[in-house]
C-alpha positions as CSV (number, residue, x, y, z in Angstrom):
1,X,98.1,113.9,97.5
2,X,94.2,114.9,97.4
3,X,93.0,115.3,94.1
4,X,91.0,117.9,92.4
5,X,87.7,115.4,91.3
6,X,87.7,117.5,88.5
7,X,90.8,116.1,87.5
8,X,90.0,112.4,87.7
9,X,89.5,110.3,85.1
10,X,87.2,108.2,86.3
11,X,83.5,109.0,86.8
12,X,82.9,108.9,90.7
13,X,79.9,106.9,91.7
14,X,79.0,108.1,95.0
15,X,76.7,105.4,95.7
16,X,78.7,102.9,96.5
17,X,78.9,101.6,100.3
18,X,81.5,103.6,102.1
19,X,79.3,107.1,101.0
20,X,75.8,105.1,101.5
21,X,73.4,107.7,102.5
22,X,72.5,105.6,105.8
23,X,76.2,106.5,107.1
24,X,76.6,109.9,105.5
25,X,74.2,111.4,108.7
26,X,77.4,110.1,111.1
27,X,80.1,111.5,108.8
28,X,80.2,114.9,109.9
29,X,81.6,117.6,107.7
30,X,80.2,116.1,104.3
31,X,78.6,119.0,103.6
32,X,75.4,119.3,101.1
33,X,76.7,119.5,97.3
34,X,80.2,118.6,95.6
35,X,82.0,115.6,96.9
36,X,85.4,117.3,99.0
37,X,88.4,115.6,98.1
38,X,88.5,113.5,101.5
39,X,85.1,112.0,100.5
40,X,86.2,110.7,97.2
41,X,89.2,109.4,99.2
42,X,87.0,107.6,101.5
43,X,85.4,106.0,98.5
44,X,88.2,104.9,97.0
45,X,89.7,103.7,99.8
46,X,86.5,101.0,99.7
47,X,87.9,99.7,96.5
48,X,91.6,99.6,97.7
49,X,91.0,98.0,100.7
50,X,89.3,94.7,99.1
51,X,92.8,95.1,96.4
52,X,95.3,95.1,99.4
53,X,93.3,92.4,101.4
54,X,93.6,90.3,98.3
55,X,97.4,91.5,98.1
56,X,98.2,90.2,101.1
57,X,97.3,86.8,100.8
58,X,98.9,86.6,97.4
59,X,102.0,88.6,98.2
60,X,104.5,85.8,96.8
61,X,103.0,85.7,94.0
62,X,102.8,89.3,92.8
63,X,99.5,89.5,91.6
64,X,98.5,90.8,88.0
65,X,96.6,93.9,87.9
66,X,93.8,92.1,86.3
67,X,93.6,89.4,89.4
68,X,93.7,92.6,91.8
69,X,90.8,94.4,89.7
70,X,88.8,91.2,89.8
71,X,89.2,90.8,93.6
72,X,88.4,94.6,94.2
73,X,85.4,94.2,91.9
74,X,86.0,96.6,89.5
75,X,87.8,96.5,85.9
76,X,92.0,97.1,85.9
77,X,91.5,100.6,84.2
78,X,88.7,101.6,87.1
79,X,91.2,99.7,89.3
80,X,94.3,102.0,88.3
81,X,92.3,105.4,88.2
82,X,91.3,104.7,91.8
83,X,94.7,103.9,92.7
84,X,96.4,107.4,90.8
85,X,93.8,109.3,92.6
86,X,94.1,107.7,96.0
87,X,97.8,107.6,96.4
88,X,99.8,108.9,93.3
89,X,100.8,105.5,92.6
90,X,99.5,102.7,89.9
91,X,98.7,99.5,91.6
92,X,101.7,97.7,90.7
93,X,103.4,100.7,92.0
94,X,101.5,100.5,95.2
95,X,102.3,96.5,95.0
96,X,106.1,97.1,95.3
97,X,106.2,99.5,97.9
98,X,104.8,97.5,100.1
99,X,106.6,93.8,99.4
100,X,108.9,92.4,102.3
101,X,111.9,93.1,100.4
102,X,110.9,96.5,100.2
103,X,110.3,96.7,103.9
104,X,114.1,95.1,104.2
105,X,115.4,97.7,102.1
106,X,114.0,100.6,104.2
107,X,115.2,99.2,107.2
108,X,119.0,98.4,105.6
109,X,119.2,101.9,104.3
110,X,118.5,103.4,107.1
111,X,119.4,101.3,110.3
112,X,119.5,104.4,112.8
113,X,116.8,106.2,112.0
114,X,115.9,107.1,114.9
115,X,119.2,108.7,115.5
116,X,119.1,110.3,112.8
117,X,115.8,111.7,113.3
118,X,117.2,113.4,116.8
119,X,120.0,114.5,115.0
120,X,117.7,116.2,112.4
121,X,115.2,116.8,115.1
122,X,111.3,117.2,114.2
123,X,111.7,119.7,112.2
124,X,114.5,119.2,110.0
125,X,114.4,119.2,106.0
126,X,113.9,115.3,106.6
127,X,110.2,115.8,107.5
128,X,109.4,117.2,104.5
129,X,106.4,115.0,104.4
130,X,105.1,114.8,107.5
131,X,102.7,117.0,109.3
132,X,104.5,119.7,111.9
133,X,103.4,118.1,115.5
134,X,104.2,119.1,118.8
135,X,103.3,117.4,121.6
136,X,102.5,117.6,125.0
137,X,101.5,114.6,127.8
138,X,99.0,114.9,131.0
139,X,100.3,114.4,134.0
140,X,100.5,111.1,135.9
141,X,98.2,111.7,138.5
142,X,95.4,113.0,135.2
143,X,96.0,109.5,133.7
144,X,95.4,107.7,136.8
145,X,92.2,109.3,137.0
146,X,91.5,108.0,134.1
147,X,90.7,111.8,132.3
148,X,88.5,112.7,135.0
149,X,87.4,116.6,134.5
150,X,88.8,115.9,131.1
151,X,86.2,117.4,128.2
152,X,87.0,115.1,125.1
153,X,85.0,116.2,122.0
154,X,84.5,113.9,119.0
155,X,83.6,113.2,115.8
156,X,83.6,110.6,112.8
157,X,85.1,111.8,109.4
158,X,86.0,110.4,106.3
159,X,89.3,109.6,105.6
160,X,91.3,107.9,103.0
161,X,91.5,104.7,105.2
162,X,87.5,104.4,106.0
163,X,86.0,106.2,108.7
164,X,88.1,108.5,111.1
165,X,87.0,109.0,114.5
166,X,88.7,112.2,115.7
167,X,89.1,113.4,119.6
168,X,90.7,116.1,121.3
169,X,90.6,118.3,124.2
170,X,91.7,122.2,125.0
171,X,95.0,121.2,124.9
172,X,94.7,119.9,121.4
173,X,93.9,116.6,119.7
174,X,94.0,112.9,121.8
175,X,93.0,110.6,119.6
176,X,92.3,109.5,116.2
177,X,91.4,105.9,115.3
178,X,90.2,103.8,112.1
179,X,87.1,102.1,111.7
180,X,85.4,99.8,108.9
181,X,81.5,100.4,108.0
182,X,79.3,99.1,111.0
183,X,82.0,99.7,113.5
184,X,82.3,102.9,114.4
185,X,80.1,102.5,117.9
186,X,83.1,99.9,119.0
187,X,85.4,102.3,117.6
188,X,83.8,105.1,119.9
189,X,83.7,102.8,123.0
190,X,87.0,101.3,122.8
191,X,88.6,104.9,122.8
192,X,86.5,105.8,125.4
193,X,87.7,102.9,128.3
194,X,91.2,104.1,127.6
195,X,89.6,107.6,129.6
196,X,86.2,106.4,131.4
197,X,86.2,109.2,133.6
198,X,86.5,111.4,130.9
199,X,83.3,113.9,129.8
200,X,82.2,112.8,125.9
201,X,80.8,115.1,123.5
202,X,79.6,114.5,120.3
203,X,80.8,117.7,118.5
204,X,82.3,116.8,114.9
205,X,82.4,120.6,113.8
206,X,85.1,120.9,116.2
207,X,87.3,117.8,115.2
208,X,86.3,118.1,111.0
209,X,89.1,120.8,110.6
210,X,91.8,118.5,112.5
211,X,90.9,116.0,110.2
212,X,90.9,117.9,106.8
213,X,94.3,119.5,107.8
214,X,95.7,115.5,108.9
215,X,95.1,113.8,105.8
216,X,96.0,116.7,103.5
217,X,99.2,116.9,102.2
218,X,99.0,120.1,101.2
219,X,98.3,121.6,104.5
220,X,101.5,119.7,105.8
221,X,103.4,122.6,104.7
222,X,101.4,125.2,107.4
223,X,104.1,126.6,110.0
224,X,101.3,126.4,112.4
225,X,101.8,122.7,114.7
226,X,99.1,120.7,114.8
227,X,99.0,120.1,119.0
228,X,98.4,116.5,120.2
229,X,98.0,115.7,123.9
230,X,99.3,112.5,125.5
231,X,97.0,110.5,128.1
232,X,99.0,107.3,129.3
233,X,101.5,105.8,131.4
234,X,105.5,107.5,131.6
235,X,106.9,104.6,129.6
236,X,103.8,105.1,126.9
237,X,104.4,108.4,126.6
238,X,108.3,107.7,126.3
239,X,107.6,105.2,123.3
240,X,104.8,107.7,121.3
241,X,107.4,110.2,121.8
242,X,109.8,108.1,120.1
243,X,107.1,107.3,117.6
244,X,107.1,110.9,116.2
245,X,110.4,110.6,115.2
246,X,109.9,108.3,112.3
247,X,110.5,110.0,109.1
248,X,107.8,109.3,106.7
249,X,109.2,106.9,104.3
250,X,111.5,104.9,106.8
251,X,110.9,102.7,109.2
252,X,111.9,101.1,112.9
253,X,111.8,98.1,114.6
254,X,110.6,97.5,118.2
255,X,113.8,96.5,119.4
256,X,115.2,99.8,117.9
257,X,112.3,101.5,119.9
258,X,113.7,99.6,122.6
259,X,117.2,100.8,122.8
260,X,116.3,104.2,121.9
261,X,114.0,104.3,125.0
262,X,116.8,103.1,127.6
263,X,115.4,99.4,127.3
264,X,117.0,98.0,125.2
265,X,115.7,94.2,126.6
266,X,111.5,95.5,126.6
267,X,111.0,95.3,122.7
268,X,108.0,93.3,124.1
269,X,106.7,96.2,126.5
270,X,107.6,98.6,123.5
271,X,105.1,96.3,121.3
272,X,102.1,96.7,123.9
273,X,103.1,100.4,123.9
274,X,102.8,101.0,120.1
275,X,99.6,98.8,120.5
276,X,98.4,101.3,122.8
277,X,98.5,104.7,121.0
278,X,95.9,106.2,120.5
279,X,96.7,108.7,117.7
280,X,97.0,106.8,114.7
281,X,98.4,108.3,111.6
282,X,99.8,111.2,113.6
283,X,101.7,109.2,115.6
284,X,103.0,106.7,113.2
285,X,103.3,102.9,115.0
286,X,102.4,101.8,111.7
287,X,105.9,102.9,110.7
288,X,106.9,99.9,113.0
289,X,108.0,96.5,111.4
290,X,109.7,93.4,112.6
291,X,113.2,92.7,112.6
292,X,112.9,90.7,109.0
293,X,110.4,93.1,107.5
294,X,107.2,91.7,108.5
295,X,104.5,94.4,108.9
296,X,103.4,92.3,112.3
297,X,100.3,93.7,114.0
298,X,98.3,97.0,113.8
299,X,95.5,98.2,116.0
300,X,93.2,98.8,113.3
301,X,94.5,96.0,110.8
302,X,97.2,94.9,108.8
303,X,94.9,95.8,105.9
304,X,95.0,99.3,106.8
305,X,98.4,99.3,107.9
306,X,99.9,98.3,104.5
307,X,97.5,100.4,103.1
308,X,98.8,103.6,105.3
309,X,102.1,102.4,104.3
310,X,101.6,102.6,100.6
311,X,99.5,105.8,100.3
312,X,102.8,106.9,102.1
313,X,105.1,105.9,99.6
314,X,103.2,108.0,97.0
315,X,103.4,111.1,99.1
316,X,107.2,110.7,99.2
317,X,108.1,109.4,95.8
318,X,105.7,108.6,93.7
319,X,106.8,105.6,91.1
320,X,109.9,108.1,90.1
């Protein structure tokens, strides 16, 4: 969960790159005083993002905390503070919930989920931990005019996995993507071909208490939905839809997606689908894994998509 900065151990230095005063301008909602908690999140997540890059490539070899720290540049007790603040978890912790014979396990303990989830439905005691969503999608011919009429308004945020560009409409929010330091104009364009015909306005006091509510556990627990609005195709829709019905915690496979959908035989058009979304986090496609495990690919980087995954893990479990 977000934690009270009075309550870390570690002294926060707020001058490090992700809260650079050049970028802070762009970040709207970092108001003047006290870091919030989502700003010391989006610090720390510059320190776990060099530890789980360096994870990945030595995943075999389960890494000693004092290899990670060196990687991350910072010492193993600054190293394990970041990580008890960020997620809940220590780093070894973090480490094991996101090894391939952990993904396995999720998968073997839970080889329906997505039955199960329908069973349950959305907002069954499984979802503890997982924002209430509901959901609506544009109509065909309002996608095939690619969001002309459409207002969209936007704005960039910090988040715990870098910066968050958040957009939404009337009809509630329609997309949320990642993006590292330096990237948030791609970030802004590439969302913006998915709807050229759309209206864009910069308007970040608008989309800062979507945000704050998103990445807050605590707010998970508010009766009132968060609305999201689909723009895509029928089968797009069909597969984000499907999406949302991934416990947090658990996990699917394309060709689960696949059958579930009605096509059981398009676990490749399933993969373009989840490629496609443009909510991330919301709408979890980083909850989908290969068959065997493998993390495979993620929009915004298998980085940040292990990262999401453990951060995850700490919101459910902790290191019990």
């Amino acid at each position: 969960m977000l934690r009270d900065p009075a309550q870390s151990a570690l002294p926060l230095d707020f001058s490090r790159p992700a809260l650079s005063l050049p970028d802070a301008p762009r970040m709207i909602g970092l108001p003047v005083g006290p870091a919030t908690p989502l700003e010391i999140c989006a610090a720390d997540y510059d320190v776990v993002r060099r530890a789980v890059a360096y994870v990945t490539l030595h995943m075999r070899e389960q890494p000693e905390v004092e290899a990670i720290a060196k990687a991350a540049g910072v010492t193993p007790r600054a190293l394990t503070d970041v990580f008890r603040r960020w997620c809940g978890l220590s780093p070894k912790g973090f480490l094991q919930a996101v090894t391939l014979d952990r993904a396995r396990q999720v998968l073997a303990e839970c080889p329906n989920v997505l039955d199960a989830a329908l069973e349950l439905g959305l907002s069954g005691p499984g979802r503890l931990h997982d924002l209430f969503v509901v959901h609506e999608a544009m109509s065909p011919g309002e996608w095939k005019t690619g969001g002309a009429g459409l207002v969209i308004r936007y704005g960039l945020h910090p988040s715990p996995f870098g910066t968050a560009l958040a957009m939404s409409t009337p009809r509630g929010l329609c997309g949320l993507s990642f993006a590292d330091a330096g990237e948030e104009e791609d970030a802004l364009a590439e969302m913006r071909r998915r709807w050229p015909q759309a209206s864009y306005v910069e308007d970040p006091s608008a989309t800062a208490p979507l945000v704050a509510r998103i990445f807050d556990p605590e707010a998970w627990r508010e009766e009132q939905p968060l609305r999201i609005v689909f723009i895509g195709t029928d089968f797009e829709v069909r597969v984000w839809e499907t999406l949302l019905r991934i416990p947090m915690g658990r996990a699917a496979t394309y060709s689960g997606i696949a059958g579930h959908v009605g096509r059981p035989s398009a676990a490749r058009a399933v993969g373009a689908a989840v490629g496609r979304n443009p909510i991330s986090f919301v709408v979890p496609c980083h909850r989908v894994i290969g068959k065997n495990g493998d993390l495979t690919g993620y929009h915004w980087g298998l980085t940040r998509k292990r990262a999401i995954l453990g951060w995850e893990a700490g919101q459910v479990g902790g290191e019990g």
